[in-house]
N, CA, C and O atoms as CSV, one atom per row, in Angstrom:
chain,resi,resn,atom,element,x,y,z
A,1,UNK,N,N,12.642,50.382,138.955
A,1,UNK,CA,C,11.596,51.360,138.837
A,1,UNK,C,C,10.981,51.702,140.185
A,1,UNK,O,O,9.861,52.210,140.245
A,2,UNK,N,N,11.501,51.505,140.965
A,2,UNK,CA,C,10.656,51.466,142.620
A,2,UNK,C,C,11.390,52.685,143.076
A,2,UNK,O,O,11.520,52.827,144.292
A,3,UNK,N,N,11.882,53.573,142.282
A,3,UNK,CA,C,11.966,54.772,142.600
A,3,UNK,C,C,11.445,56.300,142.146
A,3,UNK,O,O,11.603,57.479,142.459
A,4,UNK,N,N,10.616,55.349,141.062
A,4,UNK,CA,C,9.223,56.006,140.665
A,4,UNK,C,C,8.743,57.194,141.355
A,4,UNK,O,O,9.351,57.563,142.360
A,5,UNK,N,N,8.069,57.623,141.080
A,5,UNK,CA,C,6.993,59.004,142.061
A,5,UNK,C,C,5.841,58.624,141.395
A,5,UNK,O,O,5.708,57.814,140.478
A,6,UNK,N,N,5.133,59.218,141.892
A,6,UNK,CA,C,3.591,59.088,141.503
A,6,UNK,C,C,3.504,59.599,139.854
A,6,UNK,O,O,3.288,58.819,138.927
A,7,UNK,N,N,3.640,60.523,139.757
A,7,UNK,CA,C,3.860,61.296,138.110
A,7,UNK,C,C,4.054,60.626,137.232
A,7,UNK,O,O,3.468,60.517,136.155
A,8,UNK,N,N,5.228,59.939,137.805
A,8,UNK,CA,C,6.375,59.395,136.745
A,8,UNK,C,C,5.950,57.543,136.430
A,8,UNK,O,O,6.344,56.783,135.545
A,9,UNK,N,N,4.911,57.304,137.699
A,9,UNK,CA,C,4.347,56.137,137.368
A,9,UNK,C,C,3.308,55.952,136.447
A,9,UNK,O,O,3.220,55.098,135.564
A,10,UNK,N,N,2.313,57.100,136.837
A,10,UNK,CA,C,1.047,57.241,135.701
A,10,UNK,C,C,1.631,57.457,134.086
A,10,UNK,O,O,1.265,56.807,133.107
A,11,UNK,N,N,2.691,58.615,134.116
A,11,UNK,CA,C,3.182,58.519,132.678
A,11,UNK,C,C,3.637,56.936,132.128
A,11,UNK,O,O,3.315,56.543,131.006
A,12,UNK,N,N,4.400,56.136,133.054
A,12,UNK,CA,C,5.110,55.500,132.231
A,12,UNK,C,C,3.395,54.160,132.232
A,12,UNK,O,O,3.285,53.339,131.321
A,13,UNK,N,N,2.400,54.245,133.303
A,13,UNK,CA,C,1.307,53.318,132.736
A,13,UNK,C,C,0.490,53.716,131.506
A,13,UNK,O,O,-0.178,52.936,130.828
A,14,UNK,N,N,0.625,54.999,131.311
A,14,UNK,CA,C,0.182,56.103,129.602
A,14,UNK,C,C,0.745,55.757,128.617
A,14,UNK,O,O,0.241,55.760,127.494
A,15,UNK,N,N,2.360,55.259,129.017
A,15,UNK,CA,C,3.290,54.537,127.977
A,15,UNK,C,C,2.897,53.453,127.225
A,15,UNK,O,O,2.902,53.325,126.001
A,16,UNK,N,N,2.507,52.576,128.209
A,16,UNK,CA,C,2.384,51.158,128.705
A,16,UNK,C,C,1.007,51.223,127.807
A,16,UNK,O,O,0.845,50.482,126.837
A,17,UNK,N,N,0.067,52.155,128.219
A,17,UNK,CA,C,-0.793,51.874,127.564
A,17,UNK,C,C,-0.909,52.054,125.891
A,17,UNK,O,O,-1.428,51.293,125.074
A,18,UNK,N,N,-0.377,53.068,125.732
A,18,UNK,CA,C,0.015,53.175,124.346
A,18,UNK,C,C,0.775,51.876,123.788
A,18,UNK,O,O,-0.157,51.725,122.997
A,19,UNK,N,N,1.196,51.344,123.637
A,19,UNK,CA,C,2.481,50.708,123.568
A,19,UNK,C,C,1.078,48.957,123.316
A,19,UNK,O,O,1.123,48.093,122.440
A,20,UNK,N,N,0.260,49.077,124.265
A,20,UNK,CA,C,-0.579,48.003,124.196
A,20,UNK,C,C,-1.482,48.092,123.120
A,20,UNK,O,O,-1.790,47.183,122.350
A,21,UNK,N,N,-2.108,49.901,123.126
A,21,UNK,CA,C,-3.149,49.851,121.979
A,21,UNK,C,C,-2.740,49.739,120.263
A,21,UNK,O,O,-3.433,49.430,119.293
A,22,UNK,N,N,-1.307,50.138,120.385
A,22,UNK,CA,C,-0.645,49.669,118.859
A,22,UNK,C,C,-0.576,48.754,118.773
A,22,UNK,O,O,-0.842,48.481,117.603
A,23,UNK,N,N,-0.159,47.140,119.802
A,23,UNK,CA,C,0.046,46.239,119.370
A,23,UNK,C,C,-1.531,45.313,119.474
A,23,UNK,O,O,-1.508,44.088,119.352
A,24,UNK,N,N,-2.591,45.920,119.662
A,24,UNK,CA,C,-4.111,45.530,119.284
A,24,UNK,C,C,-4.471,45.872,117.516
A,24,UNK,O,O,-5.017,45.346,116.546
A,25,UNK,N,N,-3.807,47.007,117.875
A,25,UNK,CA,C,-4.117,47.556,115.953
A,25,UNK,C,C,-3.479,46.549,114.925
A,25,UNK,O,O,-4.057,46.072,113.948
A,26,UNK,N,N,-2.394,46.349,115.255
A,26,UNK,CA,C,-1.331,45.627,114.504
A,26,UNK,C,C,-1.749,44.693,114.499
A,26,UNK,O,O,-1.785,44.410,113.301
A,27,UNK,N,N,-2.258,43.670,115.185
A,27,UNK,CA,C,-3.124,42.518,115.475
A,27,UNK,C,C,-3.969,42.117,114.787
A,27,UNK,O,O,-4.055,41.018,114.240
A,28,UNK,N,N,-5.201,43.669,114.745
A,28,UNK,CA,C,-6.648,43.473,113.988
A,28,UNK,C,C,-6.293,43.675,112.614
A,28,UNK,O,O,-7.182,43.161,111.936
A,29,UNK,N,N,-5.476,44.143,111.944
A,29,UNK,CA,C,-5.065,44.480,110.728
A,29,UNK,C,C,-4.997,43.466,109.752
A,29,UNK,O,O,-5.230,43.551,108.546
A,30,UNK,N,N,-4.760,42.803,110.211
A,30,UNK,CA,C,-4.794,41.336,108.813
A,30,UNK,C,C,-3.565,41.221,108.479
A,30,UNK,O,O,-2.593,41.866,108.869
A,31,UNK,N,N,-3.659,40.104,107.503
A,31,UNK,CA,C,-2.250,40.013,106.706
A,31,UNK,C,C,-0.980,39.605,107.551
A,31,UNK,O,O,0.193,39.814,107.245
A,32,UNK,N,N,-1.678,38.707,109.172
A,32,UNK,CA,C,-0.211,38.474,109.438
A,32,UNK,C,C,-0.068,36.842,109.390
A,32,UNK,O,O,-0.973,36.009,109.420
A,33,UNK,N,N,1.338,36.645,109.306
A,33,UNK,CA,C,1.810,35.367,109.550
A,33,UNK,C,C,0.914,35.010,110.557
A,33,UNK,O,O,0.013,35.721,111.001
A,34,UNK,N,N,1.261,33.647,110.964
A,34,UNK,CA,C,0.914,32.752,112.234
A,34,UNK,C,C,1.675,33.034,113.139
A,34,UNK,O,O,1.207,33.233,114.261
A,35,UNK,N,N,3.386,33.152,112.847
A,35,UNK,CA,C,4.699,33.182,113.785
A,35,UNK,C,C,4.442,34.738,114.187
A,35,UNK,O,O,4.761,35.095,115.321
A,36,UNK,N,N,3.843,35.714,113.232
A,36,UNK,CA,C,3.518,37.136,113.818
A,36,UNK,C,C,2.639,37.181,114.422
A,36,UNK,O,O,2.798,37.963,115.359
A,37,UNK,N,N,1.617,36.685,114.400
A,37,UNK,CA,C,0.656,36.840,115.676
A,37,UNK,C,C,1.123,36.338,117.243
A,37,UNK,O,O,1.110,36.794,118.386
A,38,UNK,N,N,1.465,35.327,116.664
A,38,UNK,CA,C,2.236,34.489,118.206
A,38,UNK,C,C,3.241,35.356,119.463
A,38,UNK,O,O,3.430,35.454,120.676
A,39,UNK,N,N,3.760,35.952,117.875
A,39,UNK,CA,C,4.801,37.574,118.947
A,39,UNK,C,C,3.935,38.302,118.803
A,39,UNK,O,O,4.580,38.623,119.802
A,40,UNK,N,N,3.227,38.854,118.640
A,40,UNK,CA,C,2.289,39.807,118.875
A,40,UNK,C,C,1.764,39.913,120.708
A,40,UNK,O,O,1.748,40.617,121.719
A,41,UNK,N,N,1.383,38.548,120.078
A,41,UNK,CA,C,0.177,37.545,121.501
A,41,UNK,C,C,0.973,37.677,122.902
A,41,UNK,O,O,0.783,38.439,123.850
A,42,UNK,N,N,1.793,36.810,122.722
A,42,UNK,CA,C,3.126,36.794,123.218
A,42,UNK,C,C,3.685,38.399,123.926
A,42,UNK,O,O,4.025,38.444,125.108
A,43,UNK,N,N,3.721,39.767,122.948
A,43,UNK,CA,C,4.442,41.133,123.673
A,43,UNK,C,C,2.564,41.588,124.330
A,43,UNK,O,O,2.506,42.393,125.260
A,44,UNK,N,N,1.511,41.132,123.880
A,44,UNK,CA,C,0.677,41.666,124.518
A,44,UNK,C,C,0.702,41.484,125.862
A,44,UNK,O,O,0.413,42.298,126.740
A,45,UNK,N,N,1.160,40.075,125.988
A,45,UNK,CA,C,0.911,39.216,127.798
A,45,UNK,C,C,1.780,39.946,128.727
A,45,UNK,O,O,1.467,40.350,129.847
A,46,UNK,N,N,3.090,40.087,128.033
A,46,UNK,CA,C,4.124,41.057,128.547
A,46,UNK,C,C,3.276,41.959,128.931
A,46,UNK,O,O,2.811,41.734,130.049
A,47,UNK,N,N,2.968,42.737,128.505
A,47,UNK,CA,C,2.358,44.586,128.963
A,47,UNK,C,C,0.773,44.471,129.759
A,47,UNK,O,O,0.186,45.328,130.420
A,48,UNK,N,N,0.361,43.066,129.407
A,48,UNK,CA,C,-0.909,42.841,129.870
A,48,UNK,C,C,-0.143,42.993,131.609
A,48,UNK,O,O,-0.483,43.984,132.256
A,49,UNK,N,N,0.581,42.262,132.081
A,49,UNK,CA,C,1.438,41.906,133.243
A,49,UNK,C,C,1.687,43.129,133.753
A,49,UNK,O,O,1.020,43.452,134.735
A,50,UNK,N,N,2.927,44.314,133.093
A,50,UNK,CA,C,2.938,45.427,133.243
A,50,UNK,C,C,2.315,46.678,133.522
A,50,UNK,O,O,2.726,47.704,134.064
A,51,UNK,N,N,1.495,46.430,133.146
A,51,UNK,CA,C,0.152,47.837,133.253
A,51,UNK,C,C,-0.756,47.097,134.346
A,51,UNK,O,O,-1.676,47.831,134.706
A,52,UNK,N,N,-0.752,45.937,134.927
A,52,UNK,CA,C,-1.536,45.701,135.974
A,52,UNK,C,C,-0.579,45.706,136.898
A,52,UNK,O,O,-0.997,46.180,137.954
A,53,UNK,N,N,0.945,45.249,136.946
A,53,UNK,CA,C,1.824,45.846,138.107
A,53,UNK,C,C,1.622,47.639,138.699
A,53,UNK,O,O,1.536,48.115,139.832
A,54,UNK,N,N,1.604,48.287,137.256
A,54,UNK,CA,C,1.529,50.082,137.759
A,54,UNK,C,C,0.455,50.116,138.382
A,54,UNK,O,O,0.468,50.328,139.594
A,55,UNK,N,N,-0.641,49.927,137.741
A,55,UNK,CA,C,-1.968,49.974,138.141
A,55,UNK,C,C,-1.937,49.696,139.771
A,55,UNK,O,O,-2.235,50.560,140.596
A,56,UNK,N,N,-1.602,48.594,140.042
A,56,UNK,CA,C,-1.343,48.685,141.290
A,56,UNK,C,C,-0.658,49.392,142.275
A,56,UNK,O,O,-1.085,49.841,143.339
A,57,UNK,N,N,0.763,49.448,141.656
A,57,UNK,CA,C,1.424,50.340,142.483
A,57,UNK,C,C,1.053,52.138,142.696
A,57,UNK,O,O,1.641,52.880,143.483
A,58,UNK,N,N,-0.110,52.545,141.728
A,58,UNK,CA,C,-1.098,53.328,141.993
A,58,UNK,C,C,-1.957,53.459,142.917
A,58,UNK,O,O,-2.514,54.477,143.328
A,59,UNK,N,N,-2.089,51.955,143.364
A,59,UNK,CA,C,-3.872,52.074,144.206
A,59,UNK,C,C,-4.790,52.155,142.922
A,59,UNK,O,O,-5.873,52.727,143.054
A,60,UNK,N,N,-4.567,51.810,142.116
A,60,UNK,CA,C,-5.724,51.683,140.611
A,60,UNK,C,C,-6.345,50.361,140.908
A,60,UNK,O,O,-5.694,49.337,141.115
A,61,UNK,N,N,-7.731,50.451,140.917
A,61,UNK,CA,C,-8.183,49.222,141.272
A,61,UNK,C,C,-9.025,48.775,139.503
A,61,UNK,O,O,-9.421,49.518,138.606
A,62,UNK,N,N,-9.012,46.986,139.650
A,62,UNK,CA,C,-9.261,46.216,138.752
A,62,UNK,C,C,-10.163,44.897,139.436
A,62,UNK,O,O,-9.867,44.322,140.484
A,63,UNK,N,N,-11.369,44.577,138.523
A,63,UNK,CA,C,-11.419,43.313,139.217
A,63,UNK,C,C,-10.792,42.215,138.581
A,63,UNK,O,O,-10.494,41.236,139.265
A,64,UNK,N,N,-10.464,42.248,136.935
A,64,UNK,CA,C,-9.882,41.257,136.918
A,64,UNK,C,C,-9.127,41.491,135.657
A,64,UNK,O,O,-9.488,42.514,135.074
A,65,UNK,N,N,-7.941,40.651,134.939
A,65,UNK,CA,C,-7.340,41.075,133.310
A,65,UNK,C,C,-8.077,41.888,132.586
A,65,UNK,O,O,-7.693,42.970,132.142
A,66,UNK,N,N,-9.017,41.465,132.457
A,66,UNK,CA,C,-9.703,41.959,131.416
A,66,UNK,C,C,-10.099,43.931,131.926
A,66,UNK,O,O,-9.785,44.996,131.395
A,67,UNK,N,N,-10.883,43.586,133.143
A,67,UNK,CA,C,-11.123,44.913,133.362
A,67,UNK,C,C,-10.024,45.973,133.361
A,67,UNK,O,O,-10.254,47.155,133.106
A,68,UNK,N,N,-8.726,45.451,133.683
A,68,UNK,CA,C,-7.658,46.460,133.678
A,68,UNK,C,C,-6.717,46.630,132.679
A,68,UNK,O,O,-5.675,47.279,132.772
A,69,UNK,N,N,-7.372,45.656,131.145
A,69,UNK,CA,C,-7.090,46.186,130.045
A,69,UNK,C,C,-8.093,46.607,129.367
A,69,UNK,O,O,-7.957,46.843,128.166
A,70,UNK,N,N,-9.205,46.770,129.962
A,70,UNK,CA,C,-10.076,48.014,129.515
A,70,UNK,C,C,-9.465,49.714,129.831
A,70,UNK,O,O,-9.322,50.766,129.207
A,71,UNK,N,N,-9.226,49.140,131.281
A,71,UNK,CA,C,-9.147,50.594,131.837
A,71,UNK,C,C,-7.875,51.299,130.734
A,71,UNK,O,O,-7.772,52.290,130.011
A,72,UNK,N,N,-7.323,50.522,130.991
A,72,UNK,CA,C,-5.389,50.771,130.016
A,72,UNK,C,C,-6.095,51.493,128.501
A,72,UNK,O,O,-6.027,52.673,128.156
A,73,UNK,N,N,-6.669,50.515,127.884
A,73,UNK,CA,C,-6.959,51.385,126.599
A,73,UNK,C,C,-8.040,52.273,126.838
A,73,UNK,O,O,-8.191,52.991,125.849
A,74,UNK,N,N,-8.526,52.422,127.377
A,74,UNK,CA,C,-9.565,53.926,127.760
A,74,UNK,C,C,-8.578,54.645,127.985
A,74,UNK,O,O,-8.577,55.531,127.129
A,75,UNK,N,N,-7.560,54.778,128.803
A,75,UNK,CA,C,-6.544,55.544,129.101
A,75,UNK,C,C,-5.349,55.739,128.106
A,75,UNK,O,O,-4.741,56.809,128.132
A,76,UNK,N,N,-5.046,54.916,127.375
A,76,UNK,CA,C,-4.393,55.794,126.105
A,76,UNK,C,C,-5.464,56.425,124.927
A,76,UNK,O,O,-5.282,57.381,124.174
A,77,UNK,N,N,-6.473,55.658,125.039
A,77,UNK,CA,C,-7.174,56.988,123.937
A,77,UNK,C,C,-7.415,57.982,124.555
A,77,UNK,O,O,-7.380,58.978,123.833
A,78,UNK,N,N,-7.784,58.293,126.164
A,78,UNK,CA,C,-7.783,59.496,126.429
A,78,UNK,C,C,-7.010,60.312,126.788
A,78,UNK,O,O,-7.353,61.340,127.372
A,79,UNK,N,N,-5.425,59.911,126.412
A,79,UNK,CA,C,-4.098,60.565,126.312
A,79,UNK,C,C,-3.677,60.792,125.245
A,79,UNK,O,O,-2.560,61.297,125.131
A,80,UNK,N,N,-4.549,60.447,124.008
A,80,UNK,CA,C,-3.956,60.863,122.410
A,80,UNK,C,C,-4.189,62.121,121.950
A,80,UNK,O,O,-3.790,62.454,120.834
């Protein structure tokens, strides 16, 4: 991916972010196994990782996890 452009990075952190705020929904929803939450938990950390790599390779600044999975889901709801 390090041949990215700027464009093509923000879209795919819009992705990224989407991609995070479904698997929050899916989460809060109830009704899951134990072994489903665990993958849940588990593909969140994945993208948690991911969307703070773009973020960076933006110049998107964060102070810490948390703040730059705020920013991520502010940014797919304000891409829906």
């Amino acid at each position: 991916m390090s041949d990215f452009d700027a464009t093509s990075r923000y879209a795919h952190l819009i992705t990224l972010s989407h991609e995070y705020q479904e698997l929050i929904d899916s989460t809060e929803m109830g009704g899951l196994e134990t072994e489903e939450i665990r993958y849940l938990n588990g593909q969140r950390s994945v993208l948690h990782d991911q969307i703070m790599e773009e973020m960076m390779r933006l110049g998107m600044h964060f102070t810490d996890r948390g703040d730059a999975m705020r920013k991520a889901i502010k940014l797919a709801r304000w891409q829906k």
